[in-house]
C-alpha positions as CSV (number, residue, x, y, z in Angstrom):
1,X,115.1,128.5,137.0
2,X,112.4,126.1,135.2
3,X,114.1,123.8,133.1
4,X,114.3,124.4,129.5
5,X,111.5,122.3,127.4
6,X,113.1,120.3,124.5
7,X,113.5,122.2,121.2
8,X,110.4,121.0,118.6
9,X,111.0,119.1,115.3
10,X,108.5,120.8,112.8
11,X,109.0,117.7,110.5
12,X,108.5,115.2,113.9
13,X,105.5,116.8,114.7
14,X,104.0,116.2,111.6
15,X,104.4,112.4,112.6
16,X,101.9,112.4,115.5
17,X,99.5,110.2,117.1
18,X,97.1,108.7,113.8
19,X,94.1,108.9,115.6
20,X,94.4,112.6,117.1
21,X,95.6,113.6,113.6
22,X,92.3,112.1,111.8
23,X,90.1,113.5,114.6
24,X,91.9,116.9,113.7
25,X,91.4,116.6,110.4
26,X,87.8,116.1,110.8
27,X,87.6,119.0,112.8
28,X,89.3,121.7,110.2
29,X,86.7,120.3,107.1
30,X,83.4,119.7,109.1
31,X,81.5,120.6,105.9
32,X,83.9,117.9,104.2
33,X,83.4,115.3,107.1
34,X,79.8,115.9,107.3
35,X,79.7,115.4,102.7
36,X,81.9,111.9,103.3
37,X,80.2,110.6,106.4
38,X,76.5,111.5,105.5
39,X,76.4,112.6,102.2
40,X,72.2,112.0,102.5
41,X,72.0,114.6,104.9
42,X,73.5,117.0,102.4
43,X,71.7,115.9,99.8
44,X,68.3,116.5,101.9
45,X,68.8,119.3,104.1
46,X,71.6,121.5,102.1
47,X,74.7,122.7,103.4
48,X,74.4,123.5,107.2
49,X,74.2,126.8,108.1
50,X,76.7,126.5,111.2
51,X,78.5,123.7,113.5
52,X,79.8,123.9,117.0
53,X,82.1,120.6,118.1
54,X,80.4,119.3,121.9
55,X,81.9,118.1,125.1
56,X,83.4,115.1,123.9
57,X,83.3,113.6,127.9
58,X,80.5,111.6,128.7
59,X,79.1,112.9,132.2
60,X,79.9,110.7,135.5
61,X,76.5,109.5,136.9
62,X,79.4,107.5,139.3
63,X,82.1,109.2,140.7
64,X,84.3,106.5,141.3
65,X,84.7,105.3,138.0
66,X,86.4,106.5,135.3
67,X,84.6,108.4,132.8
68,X,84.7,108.3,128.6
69,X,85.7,110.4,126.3
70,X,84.6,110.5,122.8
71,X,86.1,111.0,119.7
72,X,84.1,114.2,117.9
73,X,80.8,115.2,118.4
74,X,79.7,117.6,115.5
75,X,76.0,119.5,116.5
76,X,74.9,120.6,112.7
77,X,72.0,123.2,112.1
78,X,70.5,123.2,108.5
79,X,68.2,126.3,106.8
80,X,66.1,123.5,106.1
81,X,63.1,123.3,108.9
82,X,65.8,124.5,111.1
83,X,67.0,120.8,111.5
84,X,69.4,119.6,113.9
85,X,72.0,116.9,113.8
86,X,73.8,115.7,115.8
87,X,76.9,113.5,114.7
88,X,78.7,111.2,116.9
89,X,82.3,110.4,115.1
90,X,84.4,107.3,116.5
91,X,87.5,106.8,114.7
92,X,89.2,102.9,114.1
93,X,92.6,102.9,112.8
94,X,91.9,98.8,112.4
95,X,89.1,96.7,111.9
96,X,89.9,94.2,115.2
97,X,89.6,97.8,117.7
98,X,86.1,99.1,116.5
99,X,84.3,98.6,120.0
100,X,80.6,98.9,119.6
101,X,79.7,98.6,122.7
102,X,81.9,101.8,123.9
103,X,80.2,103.6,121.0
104,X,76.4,102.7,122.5
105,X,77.7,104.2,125.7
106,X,78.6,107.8,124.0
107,X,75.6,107.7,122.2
108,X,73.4,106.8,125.4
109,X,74.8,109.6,126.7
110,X,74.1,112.3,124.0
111,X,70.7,110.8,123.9
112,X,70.3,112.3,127.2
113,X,71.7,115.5,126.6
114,X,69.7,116.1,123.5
115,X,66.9,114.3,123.6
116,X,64.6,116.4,121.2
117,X,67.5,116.1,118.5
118,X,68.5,113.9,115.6
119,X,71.9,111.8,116.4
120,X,73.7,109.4,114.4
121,X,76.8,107.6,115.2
122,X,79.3,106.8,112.5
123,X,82.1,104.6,112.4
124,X,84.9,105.8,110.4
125,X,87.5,102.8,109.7
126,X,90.7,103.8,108.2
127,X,92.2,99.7,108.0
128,X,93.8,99.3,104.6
129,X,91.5,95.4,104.7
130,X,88.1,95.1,104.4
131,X,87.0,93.1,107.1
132,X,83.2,92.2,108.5
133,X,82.6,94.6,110.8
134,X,79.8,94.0,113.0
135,X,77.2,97.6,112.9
136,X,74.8,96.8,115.9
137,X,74.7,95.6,119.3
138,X,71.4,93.0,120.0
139,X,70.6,91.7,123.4
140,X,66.9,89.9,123.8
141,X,65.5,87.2,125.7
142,X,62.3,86.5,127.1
143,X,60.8,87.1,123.7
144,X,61.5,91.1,124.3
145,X,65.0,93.1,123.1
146,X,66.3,94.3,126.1
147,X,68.6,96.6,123.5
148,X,68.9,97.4,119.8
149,X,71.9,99.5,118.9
150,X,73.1,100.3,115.2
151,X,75.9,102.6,113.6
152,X,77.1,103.3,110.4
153,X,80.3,102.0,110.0
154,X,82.2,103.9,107.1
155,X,84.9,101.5,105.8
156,X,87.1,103.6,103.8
157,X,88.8,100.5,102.5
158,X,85.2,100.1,100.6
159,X,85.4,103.4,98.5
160,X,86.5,103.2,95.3
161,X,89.4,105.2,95.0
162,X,88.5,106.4,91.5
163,X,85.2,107.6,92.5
164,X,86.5,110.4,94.2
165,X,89.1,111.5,91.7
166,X,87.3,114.9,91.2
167,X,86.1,115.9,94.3
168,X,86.8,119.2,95.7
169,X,86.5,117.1,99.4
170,X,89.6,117.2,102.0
171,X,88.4,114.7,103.9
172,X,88.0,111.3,100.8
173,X,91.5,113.0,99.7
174,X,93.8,112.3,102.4
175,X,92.4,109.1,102.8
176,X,92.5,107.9,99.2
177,X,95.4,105.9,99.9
178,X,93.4,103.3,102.0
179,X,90.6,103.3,99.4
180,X,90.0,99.9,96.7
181,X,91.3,100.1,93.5
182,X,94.6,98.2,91.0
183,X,96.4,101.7,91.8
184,X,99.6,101.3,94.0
185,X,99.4,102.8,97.5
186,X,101.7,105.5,96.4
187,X,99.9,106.5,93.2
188,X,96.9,106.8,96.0
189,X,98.4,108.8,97.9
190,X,100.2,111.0,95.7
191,X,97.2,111.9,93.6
192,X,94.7,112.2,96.5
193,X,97.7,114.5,97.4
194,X,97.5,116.5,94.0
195,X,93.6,117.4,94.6
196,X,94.4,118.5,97.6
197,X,96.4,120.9,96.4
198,X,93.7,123.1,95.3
199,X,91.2,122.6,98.2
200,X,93.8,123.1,101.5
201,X,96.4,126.4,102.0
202,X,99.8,125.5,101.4
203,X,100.8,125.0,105.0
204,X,98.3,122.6,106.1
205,X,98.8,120.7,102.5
206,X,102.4,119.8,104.3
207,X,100.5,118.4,107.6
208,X,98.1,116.3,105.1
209,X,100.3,114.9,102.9
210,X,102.7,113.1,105.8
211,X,99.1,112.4,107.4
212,X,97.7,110.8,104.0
213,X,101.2,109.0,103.8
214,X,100.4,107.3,107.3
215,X,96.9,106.9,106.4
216,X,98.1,104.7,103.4
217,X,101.1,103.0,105.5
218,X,103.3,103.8,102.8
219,X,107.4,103.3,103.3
220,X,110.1,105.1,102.0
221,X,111.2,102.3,99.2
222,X,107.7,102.4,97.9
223,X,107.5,106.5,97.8
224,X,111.3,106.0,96.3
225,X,110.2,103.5,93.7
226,X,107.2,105.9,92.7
227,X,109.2,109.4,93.1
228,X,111.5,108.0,90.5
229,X,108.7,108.2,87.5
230,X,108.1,111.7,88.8
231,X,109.5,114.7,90.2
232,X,110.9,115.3,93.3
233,X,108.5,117.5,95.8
234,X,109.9,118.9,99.0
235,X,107.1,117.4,101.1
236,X,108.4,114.2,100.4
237,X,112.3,114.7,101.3
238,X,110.4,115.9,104.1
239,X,108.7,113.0,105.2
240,X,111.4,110.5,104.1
241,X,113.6,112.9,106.6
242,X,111.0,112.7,109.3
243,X,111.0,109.1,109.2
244,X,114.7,108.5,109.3
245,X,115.3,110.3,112.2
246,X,112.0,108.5,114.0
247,X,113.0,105.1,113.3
248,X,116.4,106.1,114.1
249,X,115.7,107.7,117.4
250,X,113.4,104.4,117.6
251,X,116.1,102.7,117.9
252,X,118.4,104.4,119.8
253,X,116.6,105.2,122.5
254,X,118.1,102.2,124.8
255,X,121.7,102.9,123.5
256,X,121.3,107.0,123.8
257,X,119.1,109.9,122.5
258,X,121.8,111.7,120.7
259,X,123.6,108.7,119.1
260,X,119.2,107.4,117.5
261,X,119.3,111.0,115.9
262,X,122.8,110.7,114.3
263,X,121.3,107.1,112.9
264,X,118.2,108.5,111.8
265,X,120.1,111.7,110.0
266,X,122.0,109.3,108.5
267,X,119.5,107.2,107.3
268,X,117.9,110.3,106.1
269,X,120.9,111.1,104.0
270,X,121.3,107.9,102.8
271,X,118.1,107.7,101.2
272,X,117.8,111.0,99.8
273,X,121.5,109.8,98.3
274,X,120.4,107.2,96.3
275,X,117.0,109.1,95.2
276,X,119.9,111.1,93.4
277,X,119.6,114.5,95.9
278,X,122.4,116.4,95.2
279,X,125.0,116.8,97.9
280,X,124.5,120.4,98.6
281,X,120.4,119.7,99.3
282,X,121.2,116.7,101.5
283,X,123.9,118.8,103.6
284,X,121.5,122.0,104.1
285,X,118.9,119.3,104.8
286,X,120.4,117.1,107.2
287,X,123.6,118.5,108.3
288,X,125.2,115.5,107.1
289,X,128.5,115.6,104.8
290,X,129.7,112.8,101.8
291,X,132.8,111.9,104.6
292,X,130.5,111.0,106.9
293,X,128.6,108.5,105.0
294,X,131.9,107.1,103.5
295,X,132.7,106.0,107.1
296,X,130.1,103.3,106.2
297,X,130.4,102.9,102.8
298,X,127.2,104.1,102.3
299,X,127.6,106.9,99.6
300,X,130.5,104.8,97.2
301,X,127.7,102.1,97.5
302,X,125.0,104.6,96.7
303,X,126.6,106.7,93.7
304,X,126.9,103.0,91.9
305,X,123.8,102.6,91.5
C-alpha cells in the first residue's frame, strides 16, 4: 500500500515560496504585468492581441553542466504591425540578489531562439528599500567593448503608492505595500487590497491578499494595530491563523511536529483573543477552547485588556 501523503493546509498553502507566488501572479494578469512592466509598449502598440509564456530553460550547449532556468518569459503579439515582444521577467525579492550577469545569460539565450524578434529584459525588485541597483553589465579593453548588457530594473519600492490608487491593475495592487509613500505598511496593503477587490474573483482575492501581506512583510501586531480602526475581514483571521501555526510549527519542528501545531493553534488563538474574536469564532476556527489558554494564563491576561 503507497503511503498516505500528508493532509493540505488551505490557509498554509497560501504561505508559499515568495518568489514562485510573484512569478504566478505575473502569470494569471499578463495584460497587467505587461501595463506595470512596460507601460510604453501599451501606450504604442495597444493591448496585445494574445500571449503564450516560453520554455523558461535555457538550452545546454554543454551537457555536463548544469543548465538555467528563468523566471517568465512572456512572447506578446500586438494588432499593431503585427509586432512581437518578447519579455524576459526576473524577479528579486531584495536588492543584494539581483544577478545581472545570470540575467545576460537568459537573455543571450532568447536572443538565439528569436533572433528576428524584439526582447527586453525587466528586473522586477520587490525589496521594501530603495537601493542602487546596478542596470548593465560593461566589459571593454583594448579600446573595444567586448560586451554591453542593459535591463530595466523595475524598483517597486520607487512607485508612489498614491499613484496607483485608481488603477484597475492586479499586478501595482498586490504590491502596493512595498511602494513610497507616509502611509503605514498596513494601510498599503489593506487598500491595495480594497482595489483588488473589484479587479480579481473572490477566491484568488484570498491568495492575493496573504501574498500582498508578504509582499509588504507585514506582522500580526501591525495588521492588529490597524484591524482595530476597522473591521474585521475573514482574510485576515485567516492569515493571522496561517502564521501562528507556521511560526509555531517553525519552531517545533526539533521538539516534535505535533506539539509546533498545538503552539501555533495556540498562538492563533491567542491573537485572535485579544483582537476581541469572540470565543465561539476562535473555537470553530482553531479547535482551541478558553481552558486551554487558561493553562497559560493567556486568556485572563487577554480579556484585561
Amino acid at each position: 500500500m503507497p503511503p498516505a501523503s500528508p493532509k493540505s493546509n488551505p490557509k498554509r498553502e497560501r504561505l508559499t515560496d515568495l518568489d514562485q507566488s510573484i512569478k504566478q501572479l505575473l502569470k494569471n494578469h499578463p495584460v497587467d504585468t505587461l501595463e506595470f512592466l512596460l507601460p510604453d509598449a501599451i501606450k504604442e502598440w495597444g493591448i496585445p492581441l494574445s500571449w503564450e509564456f516560453l520554455n523558461t530553460a535555457t538550452r545546454k550547449h554543454d551537457f555536463a553542466r548544469k543548465g538555467y532556468v528563468m523566471d517568465l518569459n512572456v512572447r506578446y503579439t500586438f494588432a499593431k504591425r503585427s509586432m512581437v515582444l518578447v519579455v524576459l521577467i526576473e524577479h528579486w525579492a531584495t536588492a543584494q540578489s539581483v544577478n545581472l550577469h545570470r540575467t545576460a545569460h537568459y537573455y543571450l539565450d532568447l536572443l538565439e531562439r528569436f533572433p528576428d524578434e524584439e526582447v527586453v529584459p525587466v528586473a522586477l525588485v520587490t525589496d521594501l528599500k530603495p537601493a542602487r541597483i546596478p542596470n548593465s553589465v560593461h566589459s571593454a579593453s583594448r579600446n573595444r567593448v567586448w560586451l554591453h548588457f542593459e535591463t530595466l530594473v523595475r524598483e517597486v519600492s520607487r512607485e508612489e503608492f498614491s499613484a496607483w490608487e485608481k488603477a484597475g491593475n492586479a499586478i501595482a495592487q498586490v504590491l502596493r505595500g512595498a511602494m513610497a509613500g507616509p502611509q503605514s505598511r498596513a494601510e498599503k496593503v489593506f487598500r491595495g487590497a480594497d482595489a483588488l477587490k473589484a479587479i480579481v474573483s473572490p477566491e484568488e482575492y484570498r491568495n492575493l491578499f496573504t501574498l500582498a501581506a508578504e509582499v509588504g512583510k507585514l506582522n500580526p501586531k501591525e495588521v492588529e494595530a490597524y484591524m482595530k480602526k476597522t473591521e474585521l475581514r475573514s482574510e485576515v483571521v485567516e492569515w493571522l491563523e496561517a502564521r501562528g501555526e507556521a511560526r509555531g510549527e517553525a519552531r517545533g519542528e526539533a521538539r516534535g511536529e505535533a506539539k509546533g501545531k498545538v503552539e501555533g493553534k495556540l498562538e492563533s488563538a491567542r491573537k485572535l483573543l485579544e483582537h476581541g474574536v469572540s470565543w465561539e469564532i476562535i473555537t470553530s476556527s482553531t479547535g482551541v477552547k478558553p481552558e486551554d489558554l487558561k493553562k497559560t494564563g493567556v486568556a485572563r491576561r487577554a480579556a484585561k485588556k
